[in-house]
LOVO-639889 format. One line per field, with one value per residue (C-alpha): x, y, z; residue in one letter; residue number from 1. Coordinates in pm, 1 decimal, padded with zeros to 6 digits. Example, Ala and Ser with C-alpha at 12.3 -4.5 7.8 and 13.67 -1.06 7.14 Angstrom:
BEGIN
u	01230.0, 01367.0 $
v	-00450.0, -00106.0 $
w	00780.0, 00714.0 $
residu	A, S $
num	1, 2 $
END
This chain:
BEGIN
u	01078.2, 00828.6, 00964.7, 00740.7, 00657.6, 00547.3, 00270.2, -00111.0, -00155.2, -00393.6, -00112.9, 00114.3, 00181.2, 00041.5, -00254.7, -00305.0, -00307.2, -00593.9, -00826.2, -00712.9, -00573.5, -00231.6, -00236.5, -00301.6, 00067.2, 00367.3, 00652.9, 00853.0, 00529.0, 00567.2, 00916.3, 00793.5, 00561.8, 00800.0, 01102.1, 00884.9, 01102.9, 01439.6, 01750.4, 01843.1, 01936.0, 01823.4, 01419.4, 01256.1, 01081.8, 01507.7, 01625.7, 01285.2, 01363.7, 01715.4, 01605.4, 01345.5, 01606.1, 01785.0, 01503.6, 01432.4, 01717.9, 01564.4, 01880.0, 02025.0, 01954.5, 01955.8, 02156.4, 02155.9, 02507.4, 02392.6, 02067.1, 02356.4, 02496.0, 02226.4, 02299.0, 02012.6, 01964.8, 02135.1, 02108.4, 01756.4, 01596.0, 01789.1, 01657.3, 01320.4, 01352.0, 01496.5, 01233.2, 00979.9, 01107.0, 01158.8, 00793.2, 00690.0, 00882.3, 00747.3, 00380.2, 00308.4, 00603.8, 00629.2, 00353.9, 00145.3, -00008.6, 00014.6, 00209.4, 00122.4, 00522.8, 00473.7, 00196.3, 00264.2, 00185.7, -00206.2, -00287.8, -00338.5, -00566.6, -00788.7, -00716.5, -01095.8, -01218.3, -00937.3, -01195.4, -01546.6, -01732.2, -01796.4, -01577.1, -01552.7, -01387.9, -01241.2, -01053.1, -00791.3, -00724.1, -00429.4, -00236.7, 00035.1, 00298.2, 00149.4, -00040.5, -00342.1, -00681.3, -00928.3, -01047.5, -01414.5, -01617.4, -01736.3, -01916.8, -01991.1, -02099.3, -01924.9, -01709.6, -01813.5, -01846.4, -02174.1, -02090.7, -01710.9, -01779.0, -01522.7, -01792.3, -01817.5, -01467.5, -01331.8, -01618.5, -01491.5, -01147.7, -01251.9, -01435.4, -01100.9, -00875.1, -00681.5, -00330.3, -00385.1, -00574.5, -00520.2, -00751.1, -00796.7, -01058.9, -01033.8, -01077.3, -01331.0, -01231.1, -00866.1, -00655.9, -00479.5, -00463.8, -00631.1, -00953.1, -01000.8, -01263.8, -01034.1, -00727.7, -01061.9, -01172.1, -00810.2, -00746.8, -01099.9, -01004.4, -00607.2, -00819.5, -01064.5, -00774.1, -00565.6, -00850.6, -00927.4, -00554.7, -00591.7, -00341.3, -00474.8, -00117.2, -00227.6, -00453.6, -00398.2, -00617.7, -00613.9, -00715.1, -00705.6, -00350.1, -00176.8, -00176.0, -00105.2, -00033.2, -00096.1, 00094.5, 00430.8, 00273.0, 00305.8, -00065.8, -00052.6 $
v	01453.5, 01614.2, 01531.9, 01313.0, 01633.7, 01777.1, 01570.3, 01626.1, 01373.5, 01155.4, 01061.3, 00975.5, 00585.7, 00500.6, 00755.8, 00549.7, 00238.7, 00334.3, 00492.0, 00313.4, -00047.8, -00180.8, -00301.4, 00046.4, 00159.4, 00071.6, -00096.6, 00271.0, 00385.2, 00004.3, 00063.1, 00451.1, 00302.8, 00026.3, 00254.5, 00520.3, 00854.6, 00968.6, 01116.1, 01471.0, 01588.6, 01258.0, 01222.0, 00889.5, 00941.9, 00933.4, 00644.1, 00436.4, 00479.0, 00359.7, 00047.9, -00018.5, -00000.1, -00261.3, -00484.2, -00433.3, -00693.8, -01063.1, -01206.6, -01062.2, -01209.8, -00922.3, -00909.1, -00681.1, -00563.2, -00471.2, -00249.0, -00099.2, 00011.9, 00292.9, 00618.1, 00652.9, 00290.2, 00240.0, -00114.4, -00037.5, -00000.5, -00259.1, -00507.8, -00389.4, -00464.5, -00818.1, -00865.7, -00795.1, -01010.5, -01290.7, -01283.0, -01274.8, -01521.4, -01735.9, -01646.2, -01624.7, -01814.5, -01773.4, -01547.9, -01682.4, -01332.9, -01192.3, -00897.4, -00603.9, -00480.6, -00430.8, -00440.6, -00775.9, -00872.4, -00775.0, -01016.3, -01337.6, -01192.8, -01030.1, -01356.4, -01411.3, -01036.5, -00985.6, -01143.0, -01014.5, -00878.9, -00608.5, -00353.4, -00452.2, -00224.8, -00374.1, -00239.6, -00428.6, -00319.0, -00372.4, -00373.7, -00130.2, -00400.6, -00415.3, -00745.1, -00847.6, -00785.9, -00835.3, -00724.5, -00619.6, -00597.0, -00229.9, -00204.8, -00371.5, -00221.3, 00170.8, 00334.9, 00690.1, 00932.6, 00821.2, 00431.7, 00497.2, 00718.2, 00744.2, 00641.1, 00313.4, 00211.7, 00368.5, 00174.7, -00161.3, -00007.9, 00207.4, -00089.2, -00354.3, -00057.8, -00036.3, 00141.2, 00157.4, 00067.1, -00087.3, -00050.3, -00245.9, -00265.2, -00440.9, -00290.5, -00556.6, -00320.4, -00463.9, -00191.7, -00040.4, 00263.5, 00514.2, 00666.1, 01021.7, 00917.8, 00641.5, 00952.9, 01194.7, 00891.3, 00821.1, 01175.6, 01171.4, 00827.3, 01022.7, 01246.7, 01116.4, 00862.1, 01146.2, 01298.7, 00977.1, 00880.5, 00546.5, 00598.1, 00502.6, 00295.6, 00217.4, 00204.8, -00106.2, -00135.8, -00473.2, -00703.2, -01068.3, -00990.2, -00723.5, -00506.4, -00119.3, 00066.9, 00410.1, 00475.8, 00351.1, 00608.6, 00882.7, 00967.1, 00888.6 $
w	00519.8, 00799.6, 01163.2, 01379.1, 01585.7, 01355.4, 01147.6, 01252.2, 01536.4, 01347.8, 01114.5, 01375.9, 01397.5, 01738.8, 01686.7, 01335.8, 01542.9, 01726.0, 01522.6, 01191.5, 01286.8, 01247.2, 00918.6, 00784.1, 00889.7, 00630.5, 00723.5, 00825.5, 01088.1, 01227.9, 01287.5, 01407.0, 01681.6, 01804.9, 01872.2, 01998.7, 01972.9, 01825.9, 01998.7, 02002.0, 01628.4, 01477.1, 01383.0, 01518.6, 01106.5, 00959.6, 01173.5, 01126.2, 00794.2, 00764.7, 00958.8, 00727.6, 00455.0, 00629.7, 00658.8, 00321.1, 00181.9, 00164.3, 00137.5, 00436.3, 00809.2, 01046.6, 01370.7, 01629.1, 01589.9, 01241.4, 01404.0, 01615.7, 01302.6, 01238.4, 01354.3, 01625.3, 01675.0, 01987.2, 02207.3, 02376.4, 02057.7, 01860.4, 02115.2, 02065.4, 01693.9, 01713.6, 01966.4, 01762.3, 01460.0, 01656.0, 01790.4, 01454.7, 01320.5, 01638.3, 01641.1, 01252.0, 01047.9, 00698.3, 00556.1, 00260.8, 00185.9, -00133.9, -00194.6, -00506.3, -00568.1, -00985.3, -01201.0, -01321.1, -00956.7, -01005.0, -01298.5, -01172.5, -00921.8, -01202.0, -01477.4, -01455.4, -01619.8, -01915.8, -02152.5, -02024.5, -02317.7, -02064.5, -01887.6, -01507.9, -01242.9, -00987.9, -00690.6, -00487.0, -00098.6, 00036.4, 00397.0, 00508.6, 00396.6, 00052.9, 00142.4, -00068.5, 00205.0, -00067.9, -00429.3, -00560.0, -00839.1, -00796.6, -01124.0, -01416.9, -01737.7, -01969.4, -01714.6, -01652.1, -01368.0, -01285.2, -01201.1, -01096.5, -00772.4, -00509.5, -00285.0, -00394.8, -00457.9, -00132.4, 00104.0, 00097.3, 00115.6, 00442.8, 00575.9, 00534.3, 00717.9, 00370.7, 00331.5, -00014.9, -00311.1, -00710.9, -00922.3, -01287.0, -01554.3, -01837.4, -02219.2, -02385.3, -02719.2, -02674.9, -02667.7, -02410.0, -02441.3, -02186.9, -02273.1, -02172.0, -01923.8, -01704.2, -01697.4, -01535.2, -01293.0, -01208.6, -01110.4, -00931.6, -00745.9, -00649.6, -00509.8, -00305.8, -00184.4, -00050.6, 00159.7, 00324.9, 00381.6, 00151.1, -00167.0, -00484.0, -00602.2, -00957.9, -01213.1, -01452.3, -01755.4, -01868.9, -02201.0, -02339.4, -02488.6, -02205.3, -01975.4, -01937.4, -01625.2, -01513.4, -01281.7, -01542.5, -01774.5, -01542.5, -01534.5, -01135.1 $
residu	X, X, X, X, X, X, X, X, X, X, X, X, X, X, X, X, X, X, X, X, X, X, X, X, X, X, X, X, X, X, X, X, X, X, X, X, X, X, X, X, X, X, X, X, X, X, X, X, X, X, X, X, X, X, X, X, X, X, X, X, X, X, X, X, X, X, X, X, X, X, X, X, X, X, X, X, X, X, X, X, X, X, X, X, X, X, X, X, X, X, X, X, X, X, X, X, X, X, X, X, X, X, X, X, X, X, X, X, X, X, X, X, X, X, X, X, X, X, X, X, X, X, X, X, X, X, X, X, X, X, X, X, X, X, X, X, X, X, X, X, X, X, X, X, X, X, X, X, X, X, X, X, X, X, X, X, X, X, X, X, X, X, X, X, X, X, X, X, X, X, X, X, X, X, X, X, X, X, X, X, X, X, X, X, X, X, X, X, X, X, X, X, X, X, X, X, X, X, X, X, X, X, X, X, X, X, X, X, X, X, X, X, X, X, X, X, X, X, X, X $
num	1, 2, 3, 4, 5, 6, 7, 8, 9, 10, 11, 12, 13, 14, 15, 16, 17, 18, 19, 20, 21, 22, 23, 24, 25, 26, 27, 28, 29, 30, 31, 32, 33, 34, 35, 36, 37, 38, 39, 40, 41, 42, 43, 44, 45, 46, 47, 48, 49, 50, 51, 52, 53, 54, 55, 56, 57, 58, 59, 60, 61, 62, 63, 64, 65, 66, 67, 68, 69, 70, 71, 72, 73, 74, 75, 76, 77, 78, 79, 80, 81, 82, 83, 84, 85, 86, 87, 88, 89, 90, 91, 92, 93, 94, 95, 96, 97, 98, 99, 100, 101, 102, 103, 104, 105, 106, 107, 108, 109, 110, 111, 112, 113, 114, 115, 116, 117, 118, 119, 120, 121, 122, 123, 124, 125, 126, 127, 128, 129, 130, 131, 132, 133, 134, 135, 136, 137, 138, 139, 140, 141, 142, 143, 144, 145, 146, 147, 148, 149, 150, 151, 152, 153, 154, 155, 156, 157, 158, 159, 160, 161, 162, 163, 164, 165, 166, 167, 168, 169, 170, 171, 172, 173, 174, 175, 176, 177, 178, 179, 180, 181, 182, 183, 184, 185, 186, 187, 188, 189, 190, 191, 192, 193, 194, 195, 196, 197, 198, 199, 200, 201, 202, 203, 204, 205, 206, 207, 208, 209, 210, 211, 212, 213, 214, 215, 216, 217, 218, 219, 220 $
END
């Protein structure tokens, strides 16, 4: 793992902020930008990261003699943390945002196209924290290289200050199995995504009966 000094500044959490938006950081470059800087021999990038794994248990409640745990941590920036969650927890409550975690997580949000006598592509942006921003019919008709163009899948995505993207089509044939040409636009899509900074997560195919992922199948 890079150290904070030494990613381009653009990719830096409080430089994303700015030019980017805060829902384009994940929950490690929130964590980045709220503790600011790490301590000598220990990365602000490694301890971000083990409070994030912290975090990351549901069933846990958080205290601050827990933050003070983490090597790094330390009481200024465990207050800063707890802060922060409890302004959340004030200001927003519970958050009825949906989250993309698996594949099975993407199908009730594209229920409507499993069955469409025609292939439709549609691509799903999503926040920092893996929230749901929107989804969009990008084309509707054969996929090919002609009417899947980075262009068009990645403006809507630019435009809602996306993290990352899913995209799914559905196989009006029925099967599930990838065609030659979604593996070349998948690759095309990984692509494009990693130049503009917005990771293409997965690419689900689905059909009436199922649903196949890419990314499972190692072709992401």
């Amino acid at each position: 793992m890079k150290k904070m000094k030494d990613l381009p500044a653009l990719d830096r959490p409080r430089e994303k902020i700015a030019h980017k938006g805060v829902q384009a950081l994940n929950d490690a470059e929130l964590i980045e930008a709220i503790i600011g800087r790490g301590l000598p021999g220990r990365d602000v990038r490694a301890i971000a990261r083990d409070i994030v794994l912290l975090l990351s248990d549901p069933a846990r409640q958080v205290r601050y003699e827990d933050l003070l745990e983490i090597d790094g941590a330390g009481p200024a920036r465990a207050a800063q943390i707890m802060a922060c969650l409890e302004l959340g927890r004030r200001r927003y409550g519970p958050s009825d945002a949906v989250k993309i975690r698996t594949p099975e997580d993407v199908l009730p949000l594209v229920g409507q196209y499993r069955d469409k006598p025609q292939e439709h592509f549609i691509c799903i942006s999503l926040s920092g924290a893996g929230e749901v921003i929107t989804s969009r019919v990008i084309t509707i008709g054969i996929l090919n290289h002609s009417l899947v163009h980075p262009r068009e899948v990645f403006a809507g995505a630019i435009t809602d200050r996306a993290a990352s993207v899913v995209c799914v089509h559905n196989h009006p044939s029925g099967s599930l199995e990838a065609s030659p040409q979604d593996i070349a636009i998948t690759r095309q899509l990984q692509e494009a995504g990693a130049l503009l900074g917005i990771q293409l997560l997965d690419h689900i195919i689905v059909t009436r009966t199922g649903f196949s992922s890419l990314k499972e199948k190692g072709l992401i």
